[in-house]
N, C-alpha and C positions, 0 to 999 in steps of 0.2 A: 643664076642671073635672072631676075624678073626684069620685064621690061612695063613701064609706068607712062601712065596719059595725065592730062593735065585736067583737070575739075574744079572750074573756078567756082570759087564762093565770096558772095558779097563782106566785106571788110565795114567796122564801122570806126567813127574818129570823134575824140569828143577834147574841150577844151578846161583850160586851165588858166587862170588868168597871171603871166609870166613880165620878168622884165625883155624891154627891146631886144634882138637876137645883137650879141656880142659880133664884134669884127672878128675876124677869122684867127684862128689860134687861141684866143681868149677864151678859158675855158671859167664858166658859171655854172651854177646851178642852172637845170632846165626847169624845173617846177617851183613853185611858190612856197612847199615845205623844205625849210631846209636846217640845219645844224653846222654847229663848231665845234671841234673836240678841244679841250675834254666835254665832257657831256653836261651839260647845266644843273643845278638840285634847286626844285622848288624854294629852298630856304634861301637861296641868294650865296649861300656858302660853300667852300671849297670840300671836297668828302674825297678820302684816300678811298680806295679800294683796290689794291692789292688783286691779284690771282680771281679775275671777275669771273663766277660760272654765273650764265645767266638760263635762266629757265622760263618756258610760256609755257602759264596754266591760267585758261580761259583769257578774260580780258587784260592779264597783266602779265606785264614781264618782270620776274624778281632776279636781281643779283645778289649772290652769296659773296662774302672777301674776306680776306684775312686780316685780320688785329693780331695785338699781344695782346688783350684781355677777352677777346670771343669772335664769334663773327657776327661779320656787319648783311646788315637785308636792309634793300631799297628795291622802290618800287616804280614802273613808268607803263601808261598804256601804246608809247611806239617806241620806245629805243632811246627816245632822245631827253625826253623831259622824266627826271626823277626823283624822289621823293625817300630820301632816309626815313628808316623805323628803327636804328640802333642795333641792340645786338639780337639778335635770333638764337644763342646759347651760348652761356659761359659756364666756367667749372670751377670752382674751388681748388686752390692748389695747384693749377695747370697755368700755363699764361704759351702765348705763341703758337694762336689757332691760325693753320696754316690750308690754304689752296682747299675746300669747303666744294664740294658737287653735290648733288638733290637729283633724286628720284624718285616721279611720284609711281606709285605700285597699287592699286587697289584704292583711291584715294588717302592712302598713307604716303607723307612724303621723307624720305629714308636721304638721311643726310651723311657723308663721309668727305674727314678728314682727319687731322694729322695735331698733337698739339704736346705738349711735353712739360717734366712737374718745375713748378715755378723755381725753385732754387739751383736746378742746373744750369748750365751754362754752354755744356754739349748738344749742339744741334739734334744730333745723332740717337738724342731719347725722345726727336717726336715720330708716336707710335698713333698709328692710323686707326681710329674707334668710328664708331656708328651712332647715328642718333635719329628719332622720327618725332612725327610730329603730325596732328590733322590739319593744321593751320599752318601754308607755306610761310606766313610771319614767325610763326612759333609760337612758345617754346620750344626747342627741343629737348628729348630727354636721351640722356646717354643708355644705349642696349648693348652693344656689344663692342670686343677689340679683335680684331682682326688679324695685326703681326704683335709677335712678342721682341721684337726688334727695328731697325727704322722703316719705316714706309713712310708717303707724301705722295701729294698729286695725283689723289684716285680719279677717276672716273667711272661710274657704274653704267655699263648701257645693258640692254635688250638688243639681243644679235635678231634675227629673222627666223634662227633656227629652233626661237623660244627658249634660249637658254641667257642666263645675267653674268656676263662678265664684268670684270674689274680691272680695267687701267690703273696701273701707279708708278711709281720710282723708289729704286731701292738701289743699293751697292752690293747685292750678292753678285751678282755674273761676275760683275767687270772691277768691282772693288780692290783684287788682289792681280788685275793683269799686271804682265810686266810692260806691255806698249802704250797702251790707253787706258791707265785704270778711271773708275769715276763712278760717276749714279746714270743706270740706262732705265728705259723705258720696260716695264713687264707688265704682263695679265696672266688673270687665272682665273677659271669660271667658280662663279660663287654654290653651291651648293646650296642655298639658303641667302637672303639678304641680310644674315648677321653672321655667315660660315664661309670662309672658300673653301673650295676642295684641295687648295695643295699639293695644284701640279703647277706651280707657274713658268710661263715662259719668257725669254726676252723680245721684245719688237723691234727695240732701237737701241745700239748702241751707238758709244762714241766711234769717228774714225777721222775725224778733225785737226788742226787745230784749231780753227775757232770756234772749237767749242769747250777752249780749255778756261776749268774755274780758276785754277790756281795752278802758277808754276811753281815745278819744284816744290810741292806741298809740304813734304812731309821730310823733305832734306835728304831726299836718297837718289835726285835728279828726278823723279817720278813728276811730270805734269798730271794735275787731279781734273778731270773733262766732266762736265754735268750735262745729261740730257735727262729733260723733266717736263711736265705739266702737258702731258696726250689728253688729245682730244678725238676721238673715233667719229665718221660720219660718210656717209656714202653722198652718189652723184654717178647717174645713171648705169653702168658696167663698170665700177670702180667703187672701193673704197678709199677711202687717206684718215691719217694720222696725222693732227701737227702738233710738234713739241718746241718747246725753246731751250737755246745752250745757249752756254755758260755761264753768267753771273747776274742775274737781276740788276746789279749794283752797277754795274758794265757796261759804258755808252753804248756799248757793240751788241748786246743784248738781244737775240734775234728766234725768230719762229722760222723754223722749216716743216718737211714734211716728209711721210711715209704713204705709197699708195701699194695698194694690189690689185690685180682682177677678179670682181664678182663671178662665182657661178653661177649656172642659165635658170637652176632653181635656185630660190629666197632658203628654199629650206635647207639645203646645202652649205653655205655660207657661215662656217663656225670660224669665228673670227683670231681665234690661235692660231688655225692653220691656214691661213691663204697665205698665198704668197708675198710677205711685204719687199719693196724696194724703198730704198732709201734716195730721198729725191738730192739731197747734198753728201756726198759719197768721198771726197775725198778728191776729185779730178775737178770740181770746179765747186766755183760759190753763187748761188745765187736764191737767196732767201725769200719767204714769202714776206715777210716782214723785217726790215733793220730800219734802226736810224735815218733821218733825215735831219736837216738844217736846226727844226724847231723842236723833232722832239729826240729824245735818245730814251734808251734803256725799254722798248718795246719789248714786249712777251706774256706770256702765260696767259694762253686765251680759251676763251669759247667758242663755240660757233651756234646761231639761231637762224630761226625764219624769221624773216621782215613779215608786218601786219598782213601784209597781201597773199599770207603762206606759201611764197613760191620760192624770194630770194634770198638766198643764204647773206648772213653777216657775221664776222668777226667780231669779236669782243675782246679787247685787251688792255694793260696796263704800262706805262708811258708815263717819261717825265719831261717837264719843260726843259730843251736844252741850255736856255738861258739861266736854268736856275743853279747856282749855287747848292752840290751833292754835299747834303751832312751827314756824315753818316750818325747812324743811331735815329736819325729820322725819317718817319715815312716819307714820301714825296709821289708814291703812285699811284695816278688815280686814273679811270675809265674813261677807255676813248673805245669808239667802234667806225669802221668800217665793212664797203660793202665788199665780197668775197664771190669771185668772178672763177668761173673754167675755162680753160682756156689751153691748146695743143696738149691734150691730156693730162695738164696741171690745175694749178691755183695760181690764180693773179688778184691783187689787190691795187687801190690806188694806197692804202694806207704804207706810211704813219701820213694822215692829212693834219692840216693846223687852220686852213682858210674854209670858208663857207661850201657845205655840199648839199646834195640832195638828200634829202631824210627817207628813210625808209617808205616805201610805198606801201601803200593800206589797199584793200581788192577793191574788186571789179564794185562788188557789192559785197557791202559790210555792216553788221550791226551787232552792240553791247546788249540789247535788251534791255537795257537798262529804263526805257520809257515804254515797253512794249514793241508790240508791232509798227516798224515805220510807213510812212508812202511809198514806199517803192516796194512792198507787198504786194500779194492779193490772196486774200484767204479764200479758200475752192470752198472748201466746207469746213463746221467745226469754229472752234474756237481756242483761244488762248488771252493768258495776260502774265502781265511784270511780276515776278515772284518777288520785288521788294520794290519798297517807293523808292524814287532816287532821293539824294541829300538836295540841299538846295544849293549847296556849292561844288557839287556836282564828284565831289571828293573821291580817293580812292577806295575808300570802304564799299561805298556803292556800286562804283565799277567792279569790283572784286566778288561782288556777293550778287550781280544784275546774272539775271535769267528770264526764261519765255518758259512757262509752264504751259501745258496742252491741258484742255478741258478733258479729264475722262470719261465723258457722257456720251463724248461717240467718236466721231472719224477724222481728225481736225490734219488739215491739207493746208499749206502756205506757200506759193511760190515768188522769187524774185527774177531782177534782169530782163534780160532780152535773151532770146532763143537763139542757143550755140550749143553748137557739137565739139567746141571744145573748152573746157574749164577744168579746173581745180576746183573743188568745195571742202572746206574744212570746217568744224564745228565739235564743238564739245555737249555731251549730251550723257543723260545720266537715268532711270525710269525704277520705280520702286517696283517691283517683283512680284503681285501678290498672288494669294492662292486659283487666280485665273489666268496668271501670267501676264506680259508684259507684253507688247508688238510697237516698234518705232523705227524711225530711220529718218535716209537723204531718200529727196523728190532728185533725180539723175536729171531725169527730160520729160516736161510735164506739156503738155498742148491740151488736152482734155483729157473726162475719162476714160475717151473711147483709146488714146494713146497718151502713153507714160512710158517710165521706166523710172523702178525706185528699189535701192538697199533695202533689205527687212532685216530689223534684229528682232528676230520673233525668241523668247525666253521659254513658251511655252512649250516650243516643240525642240528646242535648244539646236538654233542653226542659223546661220546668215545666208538670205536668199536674195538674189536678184529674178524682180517681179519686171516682164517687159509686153506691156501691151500694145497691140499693134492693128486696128479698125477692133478694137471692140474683142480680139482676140488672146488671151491673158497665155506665157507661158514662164514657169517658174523654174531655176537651176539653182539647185540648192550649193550653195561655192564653199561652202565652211560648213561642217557640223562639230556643234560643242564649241564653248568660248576661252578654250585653253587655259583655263585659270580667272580671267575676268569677273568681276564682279561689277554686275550692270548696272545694281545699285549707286554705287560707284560714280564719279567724272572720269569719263572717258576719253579723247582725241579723235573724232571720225575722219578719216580724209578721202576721200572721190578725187581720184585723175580720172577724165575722160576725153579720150582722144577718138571724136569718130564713134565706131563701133568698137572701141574696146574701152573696158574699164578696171581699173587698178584700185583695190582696199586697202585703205592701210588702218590700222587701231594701235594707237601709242606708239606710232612710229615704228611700227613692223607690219612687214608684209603678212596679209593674210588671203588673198586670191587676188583674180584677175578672170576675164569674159568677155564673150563677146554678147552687143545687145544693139538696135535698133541705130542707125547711124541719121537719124532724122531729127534737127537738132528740137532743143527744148527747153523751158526754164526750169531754173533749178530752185530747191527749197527743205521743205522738210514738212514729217507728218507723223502720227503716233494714236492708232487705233485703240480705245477704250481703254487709255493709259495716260499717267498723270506724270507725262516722259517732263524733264527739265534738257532746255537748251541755252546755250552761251557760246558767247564769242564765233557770230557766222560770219564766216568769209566765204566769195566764190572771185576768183579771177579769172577771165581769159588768157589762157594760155594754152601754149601747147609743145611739146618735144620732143623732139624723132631723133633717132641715131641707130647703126645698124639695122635690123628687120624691122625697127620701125618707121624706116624711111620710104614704106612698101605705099604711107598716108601721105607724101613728098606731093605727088602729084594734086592731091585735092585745095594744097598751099600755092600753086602757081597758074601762070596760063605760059603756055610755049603750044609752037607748031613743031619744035624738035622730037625726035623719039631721045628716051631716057631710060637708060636701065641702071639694075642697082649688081654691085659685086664689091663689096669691101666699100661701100658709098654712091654715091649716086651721078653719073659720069654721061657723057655724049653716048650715043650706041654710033660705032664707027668712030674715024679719024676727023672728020669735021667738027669743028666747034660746036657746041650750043647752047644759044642764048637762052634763058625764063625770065619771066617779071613775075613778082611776088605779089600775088593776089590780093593781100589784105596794103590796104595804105598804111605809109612808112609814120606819118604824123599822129601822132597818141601809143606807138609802139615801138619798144624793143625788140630787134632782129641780134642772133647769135649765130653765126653762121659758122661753120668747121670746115676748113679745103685742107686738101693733099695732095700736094702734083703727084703726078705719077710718073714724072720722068724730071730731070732737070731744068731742061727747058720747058715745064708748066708754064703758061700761067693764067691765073681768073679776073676778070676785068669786072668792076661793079661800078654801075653809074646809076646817080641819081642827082636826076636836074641836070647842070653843067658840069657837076661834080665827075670825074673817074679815081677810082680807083685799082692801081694793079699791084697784084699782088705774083711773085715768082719764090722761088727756094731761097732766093737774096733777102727778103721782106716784103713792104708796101711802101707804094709813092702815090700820093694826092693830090692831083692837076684840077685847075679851072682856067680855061680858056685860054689853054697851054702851057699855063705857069704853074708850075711846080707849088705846092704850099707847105710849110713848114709845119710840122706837128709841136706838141708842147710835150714835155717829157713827164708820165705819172705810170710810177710814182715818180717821186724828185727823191735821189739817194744823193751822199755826199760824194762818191765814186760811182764808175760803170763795171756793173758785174755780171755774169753772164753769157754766154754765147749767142747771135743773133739766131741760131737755126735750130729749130727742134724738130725731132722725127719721130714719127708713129710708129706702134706694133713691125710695120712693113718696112719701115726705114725711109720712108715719104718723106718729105720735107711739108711738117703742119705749121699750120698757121689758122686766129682765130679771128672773125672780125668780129666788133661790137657796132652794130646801127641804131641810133635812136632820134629822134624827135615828137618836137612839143611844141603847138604854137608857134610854128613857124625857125626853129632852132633846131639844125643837124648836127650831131654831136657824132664823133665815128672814132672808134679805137683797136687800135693793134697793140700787140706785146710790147708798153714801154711808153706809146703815146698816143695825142689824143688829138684831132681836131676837132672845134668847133665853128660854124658860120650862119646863115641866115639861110633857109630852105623857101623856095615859092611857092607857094599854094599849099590846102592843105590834100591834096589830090595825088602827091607824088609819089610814084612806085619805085621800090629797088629793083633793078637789072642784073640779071648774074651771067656772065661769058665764060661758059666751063673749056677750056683748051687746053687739052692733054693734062687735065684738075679734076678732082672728082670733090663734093660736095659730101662730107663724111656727118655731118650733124647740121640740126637747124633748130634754133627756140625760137619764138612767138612769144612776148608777154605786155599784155596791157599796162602804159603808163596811167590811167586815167580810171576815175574812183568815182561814185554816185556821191561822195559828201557825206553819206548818211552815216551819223556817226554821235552815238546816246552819250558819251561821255563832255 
């Protein structure tokens, strides 16, 4: 048990220009960006896409789908607006390209899926091939086959442990059971990205009924159960799996999930063997996605980062329910939603049909596509646009925009306001030559005499973090050797820095973590006597604690309470205690995690006239003694579900969501949502911990510098 003081830090609030704050219950859009699903296409026309994988590489997000004569690739610089380019590979003699995932590797992007010879008729000969490509549009060229039998619904990732596995579905396990037979979910690690090694296992099987494709399939009473289309992704001490059962075709059509628990090392974490649980088991229902009023047949998703690289989104395919199902006709096409944690699950508001907020872009953000903006400052050095933009500003340019670094000498660029807590994410690439390479992120920059910066030095082959402090330089070298990397290459760089510690990630795997100078600073990038290429910078404010890292709890609040932390962060003694959350509530997102620890918990949060309490029963939201009614999101056509969910310990958890913007408080718990008018933009969250302990907390900036090349 530590016990934690309170360290207040100035909070900043910035504006957005929003509609009047809705009467209470009415829930809108808070921000001026927003979207409809399905998701709009540049042409003005309707575009099926089928089994949507969506990938971000630099300033664009490409979706891959399935056709009967190839697959489809479109394009969008946020999520929302996109722009068909047609097929991205077809094959001769094949027809029924199915569920399409990409992985880029080296900047080779390594395409897999499933497609079968044009004059069958049997599902069951589409057989899963490989195909790459330098250019995420394509071509691609067919390299390898992977089963000699059915597989579908790959997905290739990079575990943490360095090694490439392969998500798919097949009917070997459960094919010939006698209780559940049907298609479950397997993986097996690739040995090569055209090889597996051929040990695979199952992750999910059926244990349902609704997850049955066909009853009575096969006329022997045998119901045939399909669990298909896994998608692999972590979220802080956890991993999850979501798949969809049973039939595409099937108003009922739905995504669930599989989680496990991370181990304490990234390098441990081989993802055949954790331990999955399956989140719908058999004793209840309650999906992360089903049907709603307007849309039915939801499933086969993805999951990305919104522009702001913090929040997770879903990606999936949905038909209008008003529409008349023909069969033989496509009818599904791309909707996304945003993809929330929540009592150590997933929550979504989707399937949505009405106006929401569109993905949030960072703190600071820029294409390059016009060079260095104002909201720079170059230290030393120099840089410029590695291509002119088009004049209609088109997706070619965005795709191809980069910041090239002068290699004549030391070129230093910092953006934002100085904070000790951000995200920075950036793509970045540096040609290698016989004197080597040196580049990186600016962490925390105030002058020369104090910094702290990433080094990908190629010369001496090792990632260092550099932390100067009055003019005093020390260097810990966190990685030696780039595990396969080729720096030549586009990369993915990612910086969490929370305080004094710092988390790397490159291509979405863990590669260290440090501790370095807790004094905050701007962030940027820099690249010594090297002609490094940068794209797509993002930096947001954010920050997220949970277990030992809720050790940084106190530097987010002000309280005269003592507080200690033991499975979460609780009163030290039997009396209550109050904190107000240091940073103001207006321009930010709060995610707050409680867990009574007795029955009679419970946490009280006020802000303004607003309370909310919260006990092992749920939450109720008073103003001025009157109870206020929530609005129900998602909206399903039935209530499914149990109200109470329990933690590891058997605690009765619950999550809240806190947001405002311009004067709009929007608050959610599992199921539903208020919205009303907040006063001033000055206002602090309160939190009343009583016999409740405070098990997680995120911070994430609503609000964006605008700066933005495309």
């Amino acid at each position: 048990m530590t016990a934690i003081t309170a360290n207040p830090k100035p909070g900043t609030a910035a504006a957005t220009v929003v509609p009047d704050p809705p009467a209470s219950g009415t829930i809108v859009p808070l921000t001026s960006r927003t979207y409809v699903n399905p998701v709009p296409y540049a042409d003005g026309k309707s575009h099926t896409a089928p089994d949507p994988f969506v990938l971000r590489y630099r300033s664009l997000y490409y979706c891959y789908a399935t056709d009967e004569h190839g697959i489809l690739v479109s394009t969008s610089p946020d999520l929302v607006h996109w722009t068909s380019h047609g097929y991205c590979y077809t094959e001769a003699g094949r027809r029924n390209f199915w569920a399409p995932s990409v992985i880029l590797i080296n900047g080779v992007f390594h395409m897999y899926f499933s497609n079968m010879p044009e004059d069958e008729t049997d599902t069951h000969t589409e057989i899963m091939r490989v195909a790459t490509s330098e250019d995420p549009l394509g071509p691609f060229a067919k390299r390898a086959e992977l089963f000699g039998t059915f597989a579908i619904d790959s997905q290739v990732v990079w575990g943490d442990d360095g090694r490439l596995y392969l998500l798919y579905a097949d009917n070997q396990v459960t094919g010939l059971s006698e209780d559940r037979p049907g298609t479950s979910v397997m993986i097996d690690r690739l040995a090569t990205p055209f090889a597996r090694e051929g040990r695979p296992r199952p992750l999910i099987v059926p244990t349902m009924d609704e997850e049955i494709f066909a009853r009575n399939r096969f006329g022997d009473g045998r119901d045939w159960h399909t669990v298909e289309g896994a998608t692999y992704f972590t979220y802080r001490d956890r991993a999850f799996i979501t798949y969809s059962a049973n039939a595409y075709e099937h108003e009922d059509y739905f995504v669930g999930y599989s989680a496990a628990p991370l181990p304490a090392d990234p390098a441990d974490a081989h993802i055949d063997t954790l331990e999955w649980a399956k989140q719908l088991n058999g004793t209840s229902f309650d999906p992360l996605l089903i049907r709603s009023p307007q849309v039915e047949g939801t499933g086969h998703n993805s999951i990305v980062r919104a522009p702001n690289a913090i929040d997770d989104w879903i990606v999936y395919h949905g038909r209008n329910a008003a529409d008349e199902l023909y069969v033989g006709t496509e009818q599904r096409v791309m909707r996304i939603d945003p993809l929330y944690y929540a009592e150590g699950g997933l929550d979504t508001p989707g399937p949505t049909a009405d106006a929401q907020d569109a993905p949030l872009a960072g703190t600071v953000h820029d294409d390059f596509a016009h060079g260095l903006g104002p909201a720079w400052t170059v230290v030393s050095g120099a840089a410029h646009a590695a291509t002119a933009p088009e004049s209609d500003g088109g997706t070619a340019a965005l795709a191809d925009a980069a910041l090239v670094a002068d290699e004549t000498g030391t070129f230093i660029a910092v953006a934002g306001t100085p904070s000790a807590t951000q995200v920075v994410d950036v793509w970045a690439k540096a040609p290698v030559t016989p004197l080597g390479a040196c580049f990186g992120i600016m962490v925390r920059y105030t002058d020369d005499r104090n910094l702290t910066k990433v080094e990908i030095d190629a010369g001496r082959g090792l990632i260092a973090v550099i932390d100067v402090i009055g003019g005093v330089a020390s260097e810990r070298v966190i990685r030696r050797g780039f595990d396969g990397l080729d720096l030549n290459a586009w990369h993915e760089y990612r910086i969490e820095r929370r305080y004094c510690r710092l988390n790397v990630t490159i291509d979405g795997r863990s590669f260290a973590s440090c501790t370095i100078s807790d004094v905050p600073g701007r962030t940027g990038l820099f690249a010594r006597r090297t002609a490094a290429a940068f794209s797509a910078y993002v930096a947001t404010e954010h920050v997220d604690l949970w277990g030992a890292r809720l050790r940084d709890f106190g530097r987010e609040v002000r309280t005269d309470e003592r507080l200690v932390i033991g499975d979460g962060v609780r009163p030290h003694g039997v009396r209550p205690a109050t904190i107000t959350l240091d940073t103001p509530l207006d321009g930010n997102r709060f995610v707050l995690d409680f867990a009574s620890d007795t029955d009679r918990g419970q946490t009280l949060i006020a802000v303004d006239d607003y309370r909310l309490s919260i006990t092992a029963g749920g939450a109720v939201l008073m103003h001025d003694g009157e109870t206020l009614d929530g609005t129900a999101r998602p909206v399903r056509l039935r209530e499914i579900g149990g109200p109470v969910r329990r933690d590891r310990l058997g605690r009765a958890a619950l999550t809240v969501r806190i947001e405002a913007l311009d004067g709009t408080l929007r608050i959610h718990v599992r199921g539903r949502s208020w919205q009303m008018p907040l006063d001033g933009p000055d206002a602090h969250v309160r939190i009343t911990l009583d016999r409740t302990s405070l098990t997680g907390y995120t911070r994430t900036s609503l609000v964006s510098d605008e700066r933005k090349g495309a």
